[in-house]
N, C-alpha and C positions, 0 to 999 in steps of 0.2 A: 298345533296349538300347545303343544308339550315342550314349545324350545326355552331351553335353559342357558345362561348365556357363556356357563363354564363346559357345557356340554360342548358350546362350539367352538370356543378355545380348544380344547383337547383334542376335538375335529381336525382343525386346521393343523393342529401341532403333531399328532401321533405319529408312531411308527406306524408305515405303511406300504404294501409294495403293490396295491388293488389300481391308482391311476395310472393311467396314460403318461409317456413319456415326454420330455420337453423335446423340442427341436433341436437339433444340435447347434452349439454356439455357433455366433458369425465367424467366418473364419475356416472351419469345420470341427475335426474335432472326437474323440470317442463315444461310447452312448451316453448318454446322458442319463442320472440318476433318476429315480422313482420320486414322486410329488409325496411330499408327508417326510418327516423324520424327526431327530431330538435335538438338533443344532437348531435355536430359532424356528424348528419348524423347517423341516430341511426343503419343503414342500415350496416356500416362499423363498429362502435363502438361495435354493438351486434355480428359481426363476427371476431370483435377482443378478447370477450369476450367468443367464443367459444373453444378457447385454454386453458380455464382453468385460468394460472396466466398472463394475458396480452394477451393473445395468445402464448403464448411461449411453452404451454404445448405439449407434442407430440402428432402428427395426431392419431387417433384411426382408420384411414382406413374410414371415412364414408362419406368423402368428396363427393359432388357430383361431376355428370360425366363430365368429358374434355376430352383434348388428353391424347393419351396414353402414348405416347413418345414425339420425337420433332414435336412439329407441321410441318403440312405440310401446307407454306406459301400461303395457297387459296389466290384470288383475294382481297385486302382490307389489309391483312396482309404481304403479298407479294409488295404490290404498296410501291414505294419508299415515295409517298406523300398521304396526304389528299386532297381532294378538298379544293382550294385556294379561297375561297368566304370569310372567316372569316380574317378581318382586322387587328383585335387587338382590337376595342373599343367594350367598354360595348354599347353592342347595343338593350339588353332586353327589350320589352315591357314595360309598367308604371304596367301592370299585372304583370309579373315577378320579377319584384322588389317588390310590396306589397307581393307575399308572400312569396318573399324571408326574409320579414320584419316581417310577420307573424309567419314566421320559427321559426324567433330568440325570440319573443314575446311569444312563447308556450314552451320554453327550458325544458325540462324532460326528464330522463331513458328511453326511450322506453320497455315498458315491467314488470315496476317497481313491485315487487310483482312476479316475475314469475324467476326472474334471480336474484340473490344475486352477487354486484359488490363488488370485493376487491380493495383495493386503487392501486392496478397496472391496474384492469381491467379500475376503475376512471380515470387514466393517461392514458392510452390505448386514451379512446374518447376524451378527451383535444389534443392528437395528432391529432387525426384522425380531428376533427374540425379544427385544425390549419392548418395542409398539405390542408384542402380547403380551409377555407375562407382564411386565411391569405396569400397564393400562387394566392388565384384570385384576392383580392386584391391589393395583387402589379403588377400582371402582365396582368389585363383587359386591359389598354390602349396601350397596348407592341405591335408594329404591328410583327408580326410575316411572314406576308404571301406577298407573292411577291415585289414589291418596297415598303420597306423600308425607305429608305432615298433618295432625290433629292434633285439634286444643279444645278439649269438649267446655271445659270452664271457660275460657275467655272466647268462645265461640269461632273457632277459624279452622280453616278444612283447607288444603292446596293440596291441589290436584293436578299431576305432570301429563301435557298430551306430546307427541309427536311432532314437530314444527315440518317436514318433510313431506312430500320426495323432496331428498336431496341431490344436488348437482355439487362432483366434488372435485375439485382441479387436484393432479399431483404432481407435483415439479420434478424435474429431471435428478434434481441432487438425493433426491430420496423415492424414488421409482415403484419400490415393493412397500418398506417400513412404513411409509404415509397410508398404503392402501389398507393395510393391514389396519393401523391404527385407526383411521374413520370406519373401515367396517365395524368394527369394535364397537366403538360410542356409538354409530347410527342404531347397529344391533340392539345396545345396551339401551336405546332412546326406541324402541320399538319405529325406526325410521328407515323405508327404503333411499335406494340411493343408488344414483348411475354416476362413474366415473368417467372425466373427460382426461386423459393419461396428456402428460408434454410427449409429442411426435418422437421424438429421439431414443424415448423408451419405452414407448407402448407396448411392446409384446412383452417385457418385463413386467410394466406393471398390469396388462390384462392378467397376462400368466396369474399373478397373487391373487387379482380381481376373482378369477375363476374359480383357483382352490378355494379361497373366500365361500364364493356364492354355493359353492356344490358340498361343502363339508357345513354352511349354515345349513341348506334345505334338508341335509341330510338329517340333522337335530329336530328338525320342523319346523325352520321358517320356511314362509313363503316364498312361493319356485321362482320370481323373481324379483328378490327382497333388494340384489345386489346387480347392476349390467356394468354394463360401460360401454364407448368407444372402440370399436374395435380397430379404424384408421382415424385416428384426428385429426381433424384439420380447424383451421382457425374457423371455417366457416360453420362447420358442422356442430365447435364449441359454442358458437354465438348463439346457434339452432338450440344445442340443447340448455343451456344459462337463460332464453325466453320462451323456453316451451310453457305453454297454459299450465302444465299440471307440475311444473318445478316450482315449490313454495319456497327455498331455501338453497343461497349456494356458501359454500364452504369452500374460499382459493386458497391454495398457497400455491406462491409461484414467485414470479418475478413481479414487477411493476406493473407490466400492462395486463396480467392475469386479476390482479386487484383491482385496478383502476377500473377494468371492464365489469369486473363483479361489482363492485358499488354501483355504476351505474346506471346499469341494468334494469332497476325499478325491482328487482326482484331479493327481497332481503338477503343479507349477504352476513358473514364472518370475512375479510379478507387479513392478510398478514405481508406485512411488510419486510422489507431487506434489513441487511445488518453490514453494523460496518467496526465491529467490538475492538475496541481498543481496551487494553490491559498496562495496566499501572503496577510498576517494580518498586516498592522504596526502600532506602537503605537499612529499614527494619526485616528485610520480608527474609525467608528460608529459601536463599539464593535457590538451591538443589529442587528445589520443592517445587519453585515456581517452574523452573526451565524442567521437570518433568513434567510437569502440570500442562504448559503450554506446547511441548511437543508433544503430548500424550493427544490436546486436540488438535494441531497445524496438521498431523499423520493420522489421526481416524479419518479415514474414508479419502483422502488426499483432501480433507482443508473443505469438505465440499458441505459441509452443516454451518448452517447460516450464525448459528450463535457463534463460533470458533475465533480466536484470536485472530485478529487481520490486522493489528498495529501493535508494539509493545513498546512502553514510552518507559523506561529508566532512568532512576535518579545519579546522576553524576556520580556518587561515591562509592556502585556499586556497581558502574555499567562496564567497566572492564571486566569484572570480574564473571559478569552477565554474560558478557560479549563470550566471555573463554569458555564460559560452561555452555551455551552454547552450541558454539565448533565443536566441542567435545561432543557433542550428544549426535550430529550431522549434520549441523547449519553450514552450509557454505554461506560465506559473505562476499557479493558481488564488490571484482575491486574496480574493476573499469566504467567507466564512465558511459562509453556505450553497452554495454553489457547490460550496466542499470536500464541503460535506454530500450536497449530491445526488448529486455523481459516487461520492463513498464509499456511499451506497445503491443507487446504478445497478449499482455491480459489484459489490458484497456485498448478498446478501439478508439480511434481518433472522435467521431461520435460519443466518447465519455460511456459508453455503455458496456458492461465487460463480454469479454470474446467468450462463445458458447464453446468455443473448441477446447480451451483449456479448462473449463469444467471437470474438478474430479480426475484431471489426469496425475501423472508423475513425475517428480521433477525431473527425469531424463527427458520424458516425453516434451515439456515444457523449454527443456533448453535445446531441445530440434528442432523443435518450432520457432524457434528465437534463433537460430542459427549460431548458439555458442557452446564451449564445450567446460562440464562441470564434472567431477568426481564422482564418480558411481555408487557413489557412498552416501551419496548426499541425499538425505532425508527433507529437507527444508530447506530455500532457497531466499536467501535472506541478504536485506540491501539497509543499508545506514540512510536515512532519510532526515531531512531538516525541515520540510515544508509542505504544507496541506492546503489543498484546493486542486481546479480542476487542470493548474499545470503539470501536477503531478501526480501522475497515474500508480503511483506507487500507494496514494495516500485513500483511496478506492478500496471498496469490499473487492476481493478477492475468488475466495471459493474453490481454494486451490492449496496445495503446500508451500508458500508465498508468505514471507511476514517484511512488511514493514517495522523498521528498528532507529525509534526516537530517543535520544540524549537529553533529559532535560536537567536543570541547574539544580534542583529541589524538588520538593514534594510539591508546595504551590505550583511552580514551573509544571508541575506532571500533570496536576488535575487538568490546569487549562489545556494543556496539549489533548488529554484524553477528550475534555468535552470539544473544541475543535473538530477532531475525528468523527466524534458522533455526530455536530452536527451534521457534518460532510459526506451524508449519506445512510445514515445510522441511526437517528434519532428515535425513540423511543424503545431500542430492540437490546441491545444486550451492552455490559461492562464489567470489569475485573477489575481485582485488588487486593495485591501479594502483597501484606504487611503482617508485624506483628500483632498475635492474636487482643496485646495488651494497647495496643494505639487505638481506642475506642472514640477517640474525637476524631483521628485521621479517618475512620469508619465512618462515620456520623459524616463527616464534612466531603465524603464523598458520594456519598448514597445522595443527600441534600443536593449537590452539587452538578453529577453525572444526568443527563439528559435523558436518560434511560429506563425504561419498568423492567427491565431484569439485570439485576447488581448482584453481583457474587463476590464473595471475599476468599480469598486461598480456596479456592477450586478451579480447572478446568473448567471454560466457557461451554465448550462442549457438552459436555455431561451436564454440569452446574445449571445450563438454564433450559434443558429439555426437562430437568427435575426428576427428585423421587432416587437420585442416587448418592450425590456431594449434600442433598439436603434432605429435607425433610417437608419442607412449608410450599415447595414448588411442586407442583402437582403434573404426572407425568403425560408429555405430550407430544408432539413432532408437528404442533402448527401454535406457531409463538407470536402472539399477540404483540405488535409496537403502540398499541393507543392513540388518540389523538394526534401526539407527537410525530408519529409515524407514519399516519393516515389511517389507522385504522379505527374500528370500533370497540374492540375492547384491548385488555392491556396486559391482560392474561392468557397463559398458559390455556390454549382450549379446550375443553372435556364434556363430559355428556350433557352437563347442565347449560350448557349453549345450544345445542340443541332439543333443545325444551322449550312449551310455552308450558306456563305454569297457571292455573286457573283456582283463582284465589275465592275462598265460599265465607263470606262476614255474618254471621247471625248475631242480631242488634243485642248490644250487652252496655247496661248504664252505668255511668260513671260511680264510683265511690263516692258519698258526701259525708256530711262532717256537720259536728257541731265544737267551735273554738270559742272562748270564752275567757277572762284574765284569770291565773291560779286561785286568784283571791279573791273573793268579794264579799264587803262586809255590806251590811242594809238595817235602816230603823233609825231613829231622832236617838240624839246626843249621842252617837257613839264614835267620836273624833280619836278622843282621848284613848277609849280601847283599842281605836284600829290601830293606831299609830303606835300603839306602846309593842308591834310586832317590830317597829325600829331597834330596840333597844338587844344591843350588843352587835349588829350588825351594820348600821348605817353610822356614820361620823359626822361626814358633810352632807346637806342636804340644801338645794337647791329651790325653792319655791317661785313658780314659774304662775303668774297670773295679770288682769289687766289694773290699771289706775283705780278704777271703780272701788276693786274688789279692796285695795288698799284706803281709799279714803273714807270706804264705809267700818272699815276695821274689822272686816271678815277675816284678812289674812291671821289678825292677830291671833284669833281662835287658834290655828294651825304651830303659827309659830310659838305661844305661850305652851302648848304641849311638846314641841318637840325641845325646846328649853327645860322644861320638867325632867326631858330622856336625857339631859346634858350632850345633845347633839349642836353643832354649828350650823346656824341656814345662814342662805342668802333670801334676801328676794329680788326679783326680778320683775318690776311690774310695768313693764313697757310694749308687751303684746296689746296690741291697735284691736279696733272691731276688722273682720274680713283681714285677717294676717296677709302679709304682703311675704315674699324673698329675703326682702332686707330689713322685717320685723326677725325672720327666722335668724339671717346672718348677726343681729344683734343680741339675740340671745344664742345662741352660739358662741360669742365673743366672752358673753358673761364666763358662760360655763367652763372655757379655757383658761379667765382669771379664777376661779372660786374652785375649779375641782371638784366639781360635787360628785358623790358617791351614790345619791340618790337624790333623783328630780320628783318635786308633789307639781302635781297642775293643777290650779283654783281656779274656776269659774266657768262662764258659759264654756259654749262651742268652739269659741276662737282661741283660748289660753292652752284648753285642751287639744286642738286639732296642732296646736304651734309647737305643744312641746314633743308633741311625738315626732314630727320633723327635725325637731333642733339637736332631742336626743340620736335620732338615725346619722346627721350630718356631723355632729359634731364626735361622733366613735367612728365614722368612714367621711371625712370630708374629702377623697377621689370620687362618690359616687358624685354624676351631675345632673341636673336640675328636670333634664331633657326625658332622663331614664325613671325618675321619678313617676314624671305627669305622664309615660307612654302607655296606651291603652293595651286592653286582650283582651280575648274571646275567652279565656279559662284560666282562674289563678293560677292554676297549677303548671300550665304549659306555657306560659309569659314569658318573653325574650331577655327582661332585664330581673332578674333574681336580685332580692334585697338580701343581703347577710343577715347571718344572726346579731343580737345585741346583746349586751350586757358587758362588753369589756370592760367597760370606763363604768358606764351606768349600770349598777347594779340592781337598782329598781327603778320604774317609772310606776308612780301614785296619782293618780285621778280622780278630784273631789267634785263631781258638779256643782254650780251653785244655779243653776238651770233645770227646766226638766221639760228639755226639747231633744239636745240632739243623739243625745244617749249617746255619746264618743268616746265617755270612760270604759265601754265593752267592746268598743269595736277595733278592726285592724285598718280603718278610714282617718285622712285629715282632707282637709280641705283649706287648698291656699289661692289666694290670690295673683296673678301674673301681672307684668309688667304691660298686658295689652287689657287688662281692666277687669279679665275672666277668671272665673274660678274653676280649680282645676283639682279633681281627687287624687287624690296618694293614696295606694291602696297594698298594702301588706301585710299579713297576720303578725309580722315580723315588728310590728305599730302596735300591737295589742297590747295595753297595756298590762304592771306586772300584779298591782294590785287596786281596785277599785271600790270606793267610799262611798253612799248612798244614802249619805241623809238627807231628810228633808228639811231639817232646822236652817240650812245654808242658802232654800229657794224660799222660806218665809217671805220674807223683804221686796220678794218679785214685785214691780209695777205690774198695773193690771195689764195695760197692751203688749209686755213682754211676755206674761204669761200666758195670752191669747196664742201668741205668734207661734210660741215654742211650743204647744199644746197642743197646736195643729201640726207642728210638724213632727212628734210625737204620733201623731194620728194617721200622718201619711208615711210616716216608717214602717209602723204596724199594716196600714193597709197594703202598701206596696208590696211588705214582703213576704203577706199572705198570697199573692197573686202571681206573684215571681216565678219566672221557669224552673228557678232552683232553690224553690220553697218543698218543703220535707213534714211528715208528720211532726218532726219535733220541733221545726221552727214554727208551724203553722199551730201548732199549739199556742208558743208566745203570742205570733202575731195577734189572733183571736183574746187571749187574756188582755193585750193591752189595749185594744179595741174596746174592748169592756170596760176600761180600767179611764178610760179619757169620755167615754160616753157619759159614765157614770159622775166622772169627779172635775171634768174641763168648766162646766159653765158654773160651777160653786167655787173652783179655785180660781175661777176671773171674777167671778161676782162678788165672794166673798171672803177675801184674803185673809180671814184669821181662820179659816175655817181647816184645822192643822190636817183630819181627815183627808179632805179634799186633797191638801199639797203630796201628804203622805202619795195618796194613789197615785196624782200625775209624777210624780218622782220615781215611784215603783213602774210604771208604765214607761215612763221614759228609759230604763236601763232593761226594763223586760223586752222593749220591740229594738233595742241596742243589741242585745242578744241573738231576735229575729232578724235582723236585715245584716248582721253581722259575716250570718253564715249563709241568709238565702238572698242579698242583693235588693236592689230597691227596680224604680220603675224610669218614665218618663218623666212622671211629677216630677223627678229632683231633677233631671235632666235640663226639664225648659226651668224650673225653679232658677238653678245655677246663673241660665245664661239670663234672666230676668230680671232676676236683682243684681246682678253686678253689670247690666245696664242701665238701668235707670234706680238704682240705688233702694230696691225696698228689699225690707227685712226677708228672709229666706224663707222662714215659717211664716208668712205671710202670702209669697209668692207660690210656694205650695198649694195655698188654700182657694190663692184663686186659681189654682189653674187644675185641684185634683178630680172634682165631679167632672171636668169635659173630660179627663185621662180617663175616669173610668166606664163613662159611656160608651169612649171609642174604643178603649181595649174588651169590652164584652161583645164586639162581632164574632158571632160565630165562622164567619166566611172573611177572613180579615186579608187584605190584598198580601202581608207577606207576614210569616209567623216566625218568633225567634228559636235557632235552631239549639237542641239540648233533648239529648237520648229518654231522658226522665220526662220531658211536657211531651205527652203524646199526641193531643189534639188539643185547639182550643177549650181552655177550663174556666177563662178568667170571669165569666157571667155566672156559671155555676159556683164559682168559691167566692164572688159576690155577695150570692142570694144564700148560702152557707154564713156570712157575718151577717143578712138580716137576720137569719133564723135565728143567732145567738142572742142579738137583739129583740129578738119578739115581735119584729117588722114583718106586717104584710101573710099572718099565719094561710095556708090555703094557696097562697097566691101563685102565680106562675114565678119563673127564674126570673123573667123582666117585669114583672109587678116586685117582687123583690128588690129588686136591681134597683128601680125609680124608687121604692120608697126606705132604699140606704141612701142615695143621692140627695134624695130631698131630707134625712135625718141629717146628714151632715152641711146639707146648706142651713138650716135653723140651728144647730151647734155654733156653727161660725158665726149668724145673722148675733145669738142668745150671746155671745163674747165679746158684741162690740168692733166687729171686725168688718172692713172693706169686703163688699161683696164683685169688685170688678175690677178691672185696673181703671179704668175710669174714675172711679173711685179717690183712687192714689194718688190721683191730681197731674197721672201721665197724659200729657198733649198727644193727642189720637194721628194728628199728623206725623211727628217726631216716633209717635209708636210706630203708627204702620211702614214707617222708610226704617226700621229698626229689626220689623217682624224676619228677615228672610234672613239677616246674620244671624237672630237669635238663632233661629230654627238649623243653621248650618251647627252653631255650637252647642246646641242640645242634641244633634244628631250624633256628634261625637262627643258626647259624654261617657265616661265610663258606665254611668250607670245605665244606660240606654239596653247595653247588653242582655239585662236579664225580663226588660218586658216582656208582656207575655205576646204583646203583638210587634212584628218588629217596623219602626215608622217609617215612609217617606217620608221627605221635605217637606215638600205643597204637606202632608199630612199636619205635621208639627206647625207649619204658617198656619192653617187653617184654625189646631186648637188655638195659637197664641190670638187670631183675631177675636176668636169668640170668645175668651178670659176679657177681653179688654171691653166686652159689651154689659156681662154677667152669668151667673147663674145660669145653665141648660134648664131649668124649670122656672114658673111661676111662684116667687115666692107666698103672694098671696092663698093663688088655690093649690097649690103645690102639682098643677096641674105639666103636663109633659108640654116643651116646646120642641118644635121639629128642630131634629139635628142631623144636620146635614153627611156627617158624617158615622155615623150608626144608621142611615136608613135601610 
């Protein structure tokens, strides 16, 4: 329970002369060195070097003892986990570091004199060294074991378990370093693991498997954290890939090692083939390149899947290629059959490459091909023009073997390279020798190449095992192809692939907000002051309002003051009621003849909701119409983001001559579409820059406009007191202006000089502007919307009839589906109901729903006391024409923006159900103000 995972590194690695000898290589041979040393770990290098050429030579049988079959997962290899004590940090002793220091300070052959290394056996231990140190080096500080990562503030905990037992395939081209390498990460991932070795170098890679396992237990993992195979056979791999207690396999191998691991049913990592094609162009450091890529053609003989296996050259520089080259040891095949034999020697007729030449040498390679080459010759190299499966040249390789393309140019070379890849290669590795300063030829190849690992002037070989030509590639010896390749991931493997990660959310609510225009003036006759904040800043100025507002000479008001400031207006007075598209495109049009510097909007709801459109469209007319009207769940995380304004328009000014829709505070318009419906614009990016508040401007109201507007005034306040994402401080508002329309709505219909009266509903209308601003409205404007721009009645009207059914139905407590928002914890909307009786003085004593009924019934006698339609029956809407109407509506009130923040969230049949009953009347008795059964609150 004390194992530490650089304890086991230095395990594996140290000087040592306490184990057991290897076998004597195939062949025979003198004794054989001691397991353990300071080359890679001479322990793993000397059992790499017991297969003969790299380890790749076939078992002779003399392996020592293991399982016989699939192991049977005893205690330790059976447990899903390690003991969780090991953090991630290098936590060694200052002893363990010195002689981990000492290790590397005594660097020699183990055994030297007694074993004769070939230059594959030499590559073999530069693996085997790297899959340690360079694996433990990048991944000592990685915590790997239980939390992970914490966020006490924003609430989140992830916690890494063990995805294992793993089952881990190791391909014959890398025998030891592979094994090496996943013990590591399994270790590091608290993960046992049984290795299935390729037949032809099982006692090699047991060998490592072993020192592995016996230098882990010796630190304190579990006695059998690590097994394997000790004869493999295909049938025995199948056995152990569906054993019950293997959660996780990890191939690298050929194609049917993958393919069989995918299919298996039992989660997989697999990695695909490579087929690396390298791009020369006339910019590159000739010398550089051709060290670079014989540096990987001769690691290991060609036998690491990343490794150059085509080199495509740009015509102005491939002689020059060609000579340096030869010069270095390429022989270049000249005969015809020559190419032929060696392209049959490593391609079988089957298109699958020969296992014999695997990792051999090129002597070896031209005995087997029956031709005779220079003893000199390092790489084995043939001039090729054409790719596909006639030509077995144009094939991964896996050997000291390159294929060598001429192309016309650099375009000419990309395509050749991507070619190559497709043709076996896709998604696994590419190269590209050019100058460091050709940053588009970079770009247009990375974009280009088929490939998840792209290197520039470095060696394939090194370059895409990572961690040594880079920096950002993370060090590995099982390399992800993606998608492209058939695999699952695309990257580079490491420990964090073996991991599930178990993620802990503790509920944390959103940030809210109160936005509001910079400015806001408020109080009778104060035109003239507000406006004189023009002077020296504004020149042109724009005044955007409807007919009305001009033939009554309200505009004059405006324009006589900013005349005073010797400013230039226009006006604009051809905003419609219910703004259309091509009301907006028309003022639009203005605004690109006149150049205004600053837009004033005069008048109701529609002049103002128009010019906030006109101004966003006419400073971005790219944004379109679509992106506008498209709905969200959350301002803040919305798909189409409005820009900021003010390029062009450096203010937009908001005078109501209303006092409904409160639109001079809000970041809402509301437009008309070409299918009949109205449709909200919603972006604080619409709020205007400064907003006017008089009430001298709403004197003149008719009295059924000021009815209309006054309820809907009444149902902004209520709405967005009840809203999911209503706030102490909006519900402030909303509650003031609650008050503020109870008190002064039936005096400023009744009695229109009574200036009081307008004062308040004017104050009310920019105070619940303010509330629903920041906390959203309900359903009421929802079926409102689709209501009146069906059958043509006023908006604050269609409010009125339809908000007492809204709020009966949204006070279930047990509501079929609630709208979701981290802030509304449980249904509230009956209790902050019976909270605006209580402000009113309604119902003292009474329960939540004696509350409830008798705010319902206050605001049906408000509306009755106003002279207002109590039904849509009322409106003189045809009941038949209604009811074949009711189930569009109710689709378009479903998807209203504003629907989002009810507090109940509606079905359909729901929404048809309220529009029927608005069209009957009132949920109560107006006479005895007595309760009628409602069908949907029962």
């Amino acid at each position: 329970r004390n194992i530490r995972f650089d304890d086991v590194l230095l395990l594996i690695l140290r000087e040592g002369q306490s184990h057991q000898r290897l076998p004597p290589p195939r062949g025979g041979g003198g004794g054989a060195p001691p397991v353990g040393g300071g080359v890679a770990g001479a322990a793993i290098a000397a059992a790499a070097g017991a297969g003969g050429t790299g380890g790749a030579g076939r078992d002779d049988g003399s392996g020592r003892e293991g399982p016989a079959g699939v192991p049977e997962l005893q205690p330790g290899a059976g447990r899903r986990d390690l003991p969780a004590r090991e953090s991630g940090g290098e936590q060694g002793p200052g002893s363990s570091r010195e002689a981990r220091r000492g290790e590397h300070g005594t660097r020699r052959p183990r055994g030297q004199g007694t074993v004769s290394f070939s230059t594959a056996d030499v590559s073999q231990v530069i693996k085997n060294h790297y899959a340690a140190e360079f694996v433990y080096n990048k991944y000592k500080h990685l915590k790997t074991v239980d939390v992970v990562e914490r966020d006490v503030a924003r609430g989140y905990t992830r916690i890494a378990e063990p995805v294992g037992p793993i089952c881990a395939f190791v391909p014959v081209t890398n025998p030891t370093s592979t094994v090496v390498f996943k013990t590591l990460i399994a270790l590091k991932t608290r993960n046992a693991i049984v290795f299935s070795p390729h037949p032809a170098a099982a006692r090699s890679s047991n060998e490592a498997a072993r020192v592995c396992a016996e230098e882990a237990v010796r630190a304190g993992a579990p006695k059998d954290c690590v097994r394997w195979l000790e004869e493999p056979t295909r049938d025995l791999s199948t056995r152990l890939l569906h054993h019950p207690e293997i959660n996780f396999a990890l191939a690298t191998g050929g194609p049917s090692v993958v393919e069989a691991s995918y299919s298996s049913g039992t989660p997989a990592i697999g990695v695909g083939a490579g087929n690396a094609p390298a791009l020369v162009d006339e910019t590159a450091d000739i010398d550089m390149a051709v060290s670079s890529i014989f540096m990987s053609k001769t690691f290991d003989n060609g036998m690491i899947c990343a490794a150059e296996q085509a080199v495509v050259v740009v015509d102005d520089v491939y002689d020059v290629f060609k000579k340096s080259l030869e010069e270095r040891g390429a022989y270049f095949l000249q005969e015809a059959a020559s190419k032929k034999a060696v392209g049959d020697c490593i391609v079988k007729d089957n298109l699958k490459i020969n296992p014999d030449i695997v990792g051999k040498s090129p002597m070896e390679i031209a005995a087997m091909a029956g031709i005779t080459i220079p003893e000199t010759t390092l790489v084995i190299a043939n001039e090729v023009e054409e790719i596909g499966d006639h030509e077995k040249w144009s094939f991964e390789k896996l050997s000291p073997t390159l294929a060598v393309y001429r192309a016309k140019d650099f375009e000419d070379g990309v395509r050749i390279c991507k070619d190559l890849a497709f043709h076996g290669g896709e998604g696994h590795t590419s190269a590209l020798y050019t100058s460091p300063l050709n940053r588009k030829r970079v770009e247009r190849f990375e974009r280009e190449m088929p490939t998840y690992h792209v290197l520039v002037d470095s060696p394939s070989t090194f370059g895409a095992i990572g961690d040594m030509y880079n920096f950002h590639i993370d060090p590995s010896l099982t390399l992800g192809c993606g998608t492209a390749g058939g695999n699952s991931v695309s990257v580079n493997v490491g420990p964090e692939n073996l991991l599930n990660y178990k993620s802990v959310a503790e509920k944390r609510e959103n940030m809210q907000w109160i936005r509001v225009p910079p400015t806001i003036y408020f109080k009778r006759g104060i035109i003239n002051e507000a406006l004189a904040d023009l002077r020296g800043s504004s020149e042109r100025v724009m005044v955007v309002t409807d007919p009305n507002m001009k033939e009554l000479g309200v505009v004059d008001t405006v324009t006589d003051a900013l005349r005073d400031l010797d400013i230039k207006c226009h006006v604009h007075d051809e905003v419609a009621p219910e703004p259309s598209f091509q009301c907006i495109r028309d003022g639009i049009e203005a605004m690109q003849h006149f150049k205004p510097d600053t837009v004033i909007a005069l008048g109701g709801g529609s002049p103002l909701d128009a010019a906030k459109v006109m101004r966003l469209l006419y400073e971005h007319p790219e944004l379109k119409v679509t992106d506008l009207v498209a709905r969200f769940l959350d301002i803040r995380k919305r798909i189409h983001k409005f820009p900021a304004l003010g390029s062009k328009i450096k203010k937009l000014i908001e005078i109501p001559t209303t006092s409904g829709t409160g639109a001079e505070m809000t970041p809402f318009a509301v437009i008309s579409a070409d299918d009949g419906y109205k449709y909200p614009v919603c972006s604080y990016a619409l709020t205007p820059d400064m907003a006017i508040v008089d009430p001298e401007f709403a004197a003149g109201m008719p009295k059924t406009l000021t009815a209309n507007t006054g309820y809907d005034v009444l149902t902004h306040a209520v709405e967005s007191y009840v809203s999911v994402m209503a706030t102490d401080y909006t519900q402030a508002l909303s509650a003031r202006a609650v008050l503020l329309v109870d008190r002064h709505l039936s005096n400023a219909v009744n009695k229109p000089d009574d200036m009081a009266a307008r004062e308040g509903m004017h104050n009310a209308s920019a105070i619940a502007g303010v509330a629903f601003a920041n906390a959203f409205l309900g359903i009421s404007h929802s079926m409102a919307h689709a209501l009146g721009a069906r059958f043509h009645i006023p908006h604050g009207l269609c409010n009125a009839l339809v908000l007492s059914h809204v709020m009966l139905y949204n006070a279930s407590t047990h509501p079929t589906k609630m709208t979701a928002f981290p802030q509304y914890r449980y249904p509230q909307a009956k209790k902050h109901y019976a909270e605006l009786a209580d402000m009113l003085g309604l119902c003292p004593g009474g329960s939540d729903d004696d509350k409830l009924h008798a705010l319902v019934c206050r605001f049906e006698h408000l509306k009755a006391s106003a002279g207002m339609p109590l039904s849509v029956a009322e409106c003189g809407v045809d009941k038949d024409s209604y009811a074949a109407a009711v189930h569009d509506m109710a689709e378009h009130a479903f998807d209203d923006q504003c629907t989002g923040a009810n507090p109940r969230y509606p079905l359909i049949k729901e929404l048809e159900a309220l529009y029927l009953a608005a069209y009957d009347g009132p949920p109560i008795d107006m006479n005895t103000c007595a309760r009628q059964i409602y069908s949907l609150n029962t």
